[in-house]
VOGU-3710 file (C-alpha; in Angstrom, 3 decimals, decimal comma):
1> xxxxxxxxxx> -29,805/-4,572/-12,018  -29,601/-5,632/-15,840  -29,208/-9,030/-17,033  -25,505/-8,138/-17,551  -25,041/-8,391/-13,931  -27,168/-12,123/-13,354  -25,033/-13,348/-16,601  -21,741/-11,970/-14,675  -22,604/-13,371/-11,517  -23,244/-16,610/-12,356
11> xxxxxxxxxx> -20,129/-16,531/-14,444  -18,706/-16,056/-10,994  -20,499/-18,197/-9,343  -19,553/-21,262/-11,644  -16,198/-20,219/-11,742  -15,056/-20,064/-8,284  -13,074/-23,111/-8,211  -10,524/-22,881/-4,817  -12,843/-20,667/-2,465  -11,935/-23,196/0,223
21> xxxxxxxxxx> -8,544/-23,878/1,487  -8,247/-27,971/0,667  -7,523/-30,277/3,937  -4,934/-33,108/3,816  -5,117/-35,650/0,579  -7,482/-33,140/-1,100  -5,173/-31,296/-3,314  -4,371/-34,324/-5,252  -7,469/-34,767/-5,707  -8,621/-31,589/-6,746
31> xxxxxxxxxx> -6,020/-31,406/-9,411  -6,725/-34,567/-10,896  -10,074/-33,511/-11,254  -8,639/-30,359/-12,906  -6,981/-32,334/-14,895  -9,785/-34,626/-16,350  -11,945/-30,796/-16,733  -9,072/-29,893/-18,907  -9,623/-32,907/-21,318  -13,211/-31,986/-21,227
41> xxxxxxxxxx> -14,078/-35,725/-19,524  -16,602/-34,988/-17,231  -17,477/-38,136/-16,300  -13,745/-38,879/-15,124  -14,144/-35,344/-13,083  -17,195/-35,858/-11,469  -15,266/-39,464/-10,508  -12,205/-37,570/-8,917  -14,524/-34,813/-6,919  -16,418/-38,066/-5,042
51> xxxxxxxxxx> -13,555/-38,959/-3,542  -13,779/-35,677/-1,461  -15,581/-35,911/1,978  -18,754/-35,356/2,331  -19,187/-31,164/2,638  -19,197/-27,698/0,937  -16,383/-28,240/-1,179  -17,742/-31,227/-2,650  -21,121/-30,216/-3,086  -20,087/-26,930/-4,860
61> xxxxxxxxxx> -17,365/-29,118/-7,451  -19,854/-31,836/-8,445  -22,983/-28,919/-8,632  -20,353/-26,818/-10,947  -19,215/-29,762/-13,218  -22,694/-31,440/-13,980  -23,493/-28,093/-15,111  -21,054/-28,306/-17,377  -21,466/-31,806/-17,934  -25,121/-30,929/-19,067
71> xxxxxxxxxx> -24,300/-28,291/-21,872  -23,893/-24,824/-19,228  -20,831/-23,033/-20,783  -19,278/-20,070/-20,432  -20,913/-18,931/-23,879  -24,485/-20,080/-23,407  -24,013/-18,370/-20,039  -22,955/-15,101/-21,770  -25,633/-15,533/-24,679  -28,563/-15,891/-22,903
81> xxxxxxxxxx> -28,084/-14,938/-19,470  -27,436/-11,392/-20,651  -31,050/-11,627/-22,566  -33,942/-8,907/-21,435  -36,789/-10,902/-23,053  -37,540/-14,919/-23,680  -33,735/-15,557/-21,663  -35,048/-19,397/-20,973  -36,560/-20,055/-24,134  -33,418/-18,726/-25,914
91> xxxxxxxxxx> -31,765/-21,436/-23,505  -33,793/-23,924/-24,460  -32,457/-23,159/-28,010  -28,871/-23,634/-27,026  -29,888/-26,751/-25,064  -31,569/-28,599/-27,804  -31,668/-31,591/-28,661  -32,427/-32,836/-25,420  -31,899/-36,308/-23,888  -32,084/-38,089/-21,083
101> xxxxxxxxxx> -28,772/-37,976/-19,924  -28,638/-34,356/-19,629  -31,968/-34,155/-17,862  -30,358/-36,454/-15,551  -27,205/-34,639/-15,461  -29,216/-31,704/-14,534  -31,412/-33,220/-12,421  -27,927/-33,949/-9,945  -26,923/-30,481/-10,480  -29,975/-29,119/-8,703
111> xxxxxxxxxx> -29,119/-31,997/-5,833  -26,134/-30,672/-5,484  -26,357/-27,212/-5,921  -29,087/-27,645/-3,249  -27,154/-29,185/-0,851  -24,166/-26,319/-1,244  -26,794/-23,397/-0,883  -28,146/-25,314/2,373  -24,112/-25,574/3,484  -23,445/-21,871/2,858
121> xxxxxxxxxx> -26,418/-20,377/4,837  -25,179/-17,292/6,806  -21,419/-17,111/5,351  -20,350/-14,911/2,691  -20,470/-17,372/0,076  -24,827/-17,595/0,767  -25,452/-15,460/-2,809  -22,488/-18,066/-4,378  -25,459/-21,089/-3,397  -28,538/-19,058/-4,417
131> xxxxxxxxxx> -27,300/-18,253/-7,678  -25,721/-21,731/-8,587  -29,227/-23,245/-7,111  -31,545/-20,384/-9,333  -29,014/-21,267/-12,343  -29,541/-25,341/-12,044  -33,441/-24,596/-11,493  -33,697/-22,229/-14,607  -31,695/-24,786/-17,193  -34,053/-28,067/-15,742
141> xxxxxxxxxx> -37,110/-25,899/-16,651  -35,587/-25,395/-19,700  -34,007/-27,963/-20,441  -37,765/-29,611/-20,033  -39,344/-26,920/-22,286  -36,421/-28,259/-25,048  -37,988/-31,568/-24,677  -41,038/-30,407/-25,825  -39,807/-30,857/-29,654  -39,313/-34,047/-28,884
151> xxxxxxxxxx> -42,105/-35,250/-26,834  -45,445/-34,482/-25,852  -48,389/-36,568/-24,362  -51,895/-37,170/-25,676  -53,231/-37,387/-22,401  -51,226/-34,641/-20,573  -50,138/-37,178/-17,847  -47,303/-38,811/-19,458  -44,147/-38,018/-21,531  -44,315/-40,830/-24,095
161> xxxxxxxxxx> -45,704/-39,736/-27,267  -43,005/-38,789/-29,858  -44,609/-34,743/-30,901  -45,599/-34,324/-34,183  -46,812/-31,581/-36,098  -44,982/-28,588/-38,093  -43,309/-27,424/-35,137  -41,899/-30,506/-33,606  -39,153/-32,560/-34,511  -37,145/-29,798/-36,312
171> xxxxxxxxxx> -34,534/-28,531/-33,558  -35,820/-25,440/-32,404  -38,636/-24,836/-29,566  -41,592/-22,957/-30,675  -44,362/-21,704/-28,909  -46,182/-24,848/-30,744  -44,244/-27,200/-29,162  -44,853/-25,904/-25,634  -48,604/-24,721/-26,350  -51,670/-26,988/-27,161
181> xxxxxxxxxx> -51,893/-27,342/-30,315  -54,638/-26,024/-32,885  -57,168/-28,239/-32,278  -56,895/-28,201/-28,823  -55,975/-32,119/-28,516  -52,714/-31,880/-27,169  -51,353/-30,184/-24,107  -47,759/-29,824/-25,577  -45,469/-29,697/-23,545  -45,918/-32,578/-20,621
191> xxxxxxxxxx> -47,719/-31,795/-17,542  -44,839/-33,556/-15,670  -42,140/-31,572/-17,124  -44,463/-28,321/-16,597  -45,186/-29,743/-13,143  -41,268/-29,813/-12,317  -40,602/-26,424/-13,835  -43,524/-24,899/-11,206  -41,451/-26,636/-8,263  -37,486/-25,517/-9,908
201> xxxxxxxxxx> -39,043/-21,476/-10,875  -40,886/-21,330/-7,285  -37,945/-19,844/-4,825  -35,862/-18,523/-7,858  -37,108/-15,062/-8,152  -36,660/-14,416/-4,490  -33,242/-16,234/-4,430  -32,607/-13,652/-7,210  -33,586/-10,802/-5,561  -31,995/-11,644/-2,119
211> xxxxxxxxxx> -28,699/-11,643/-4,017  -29,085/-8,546/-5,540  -29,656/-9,906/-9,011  -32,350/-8,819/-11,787  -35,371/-11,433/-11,938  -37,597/-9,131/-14,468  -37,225/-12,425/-16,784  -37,693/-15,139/-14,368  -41,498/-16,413/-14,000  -43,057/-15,951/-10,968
221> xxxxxxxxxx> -45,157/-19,470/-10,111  -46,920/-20,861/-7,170  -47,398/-24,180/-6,012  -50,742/-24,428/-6,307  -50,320/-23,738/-10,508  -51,568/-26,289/-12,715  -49,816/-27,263/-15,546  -51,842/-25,315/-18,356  -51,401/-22,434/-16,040  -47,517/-23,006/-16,216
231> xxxxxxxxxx> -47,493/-23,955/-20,092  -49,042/-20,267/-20,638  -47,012/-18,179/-18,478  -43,719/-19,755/-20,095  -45,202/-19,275/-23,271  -45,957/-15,563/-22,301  -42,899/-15,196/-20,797  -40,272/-16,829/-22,197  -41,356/-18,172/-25,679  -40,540/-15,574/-28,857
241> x> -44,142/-14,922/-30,713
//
């Protein structure tokens, strides 16, 4: 399948907003959190959908709207999802600048996207959960690789070092601000943050494939990949020469 067909997926996928029937009290619920969507106050949403019980339906609305919350729309979806070559560094692009508060908005989209793929297991919806689950895993790798302009670590164990250098600091990720740099003294992009993309990107390309969707752009990692290992393949991979 092309990347037409992932980008239209997940379109579906993040759209599907009443694939459950609602039980008693939930409707009201629901549509105040359609409501506060509306306005584009995502906070107020997010505060609406945990009033729903504990289940599917809530685990699919909250991994949907901090999505959303974190920068995922409909356009970036279409933009870069659609892309043959370098899709998650072109997402990285459209993600920057980074901050903390969308890494942590992303970081609960994977938790709940998780926890709807584990509900869905065996029903019809199961390629719904791997594809919201492979779409929060891809934007927290990249949304990592975006941090790269921002930080980077002299020592490669920590994230605290503002980046310098003629790549860094300028709003758009280069293969600089992922790569060591010339002289070889700095890793680039964190080992942490290359760490967590190794454990997102690990199931994705077989989530991918299960549901029928193209994965020719997706690296393939293992968990016994170091970081430098990980820093190169995105750079082969994903990051435009």
């Amino acid at each position: 399948m092309k990347k037409i067909t992932l980008c239209t997926l997940l379109l579906l996928a993040t759209s599907s907003c009443n694939i459950w029937e609602p039980f008693d009290g939930e409707p009201d619920i629901l549509e105040a959190a359609f409501q506060c969507l509306h306005a584009q106050n995502y906070a107020c949403a997010i505060e609406k959908y945990n009033l729903l019980p504990d289940g599917t339906l809530k685990s699919q609305k909250l991994c949907t709207t901090y999505l959303t919350k974190a920068g995922i729309s409909t356009s970036i979806l279409i933009n870069t999802m659609q892309e043959s070559t370098f899709m998650m560094g072109k997402l990285a692009n459209q993600l920057v600048p980074w901050s903390s508060t969308k890494q942590a908005d992303i970081g609960q989209a994977v938790t709940h996207c998780t926890a709807y793929r584990t509900a869905v297991v065996g029903t019809t919806y199961e390629d719904n959960g791997k594809l919201l689950t492979s779409l929060a895993a891809i934007t927290d790798c990249s949304l990592r690789m975006a941090k790269s302009d921002l930080f980077q670590s002299t020592t490669g164990a920590d994230c605290d070092t503002a980046a310098a250098g003629a790549t860094s600091n300028n709003g758009v990720i280069e293969r600089g601000d992922i790569s060591e740099t010339s002289d070889g003294n700095l890793p680039g992009m964190c080992d942490a943050d290359a760490d967590a993309c190794r454990d997102n990107l690990q199931n994705v390309a077989l989530d991918l494939n299960d549901a029928e969707a193209d994965i020719s752009d997706i690296p393939v990692l293992g968990a016994a990949d170091v970081a430098v290992v990980v820093r190169n393949q995105l750079l082969t991979d994903q990051v435009e020469p």
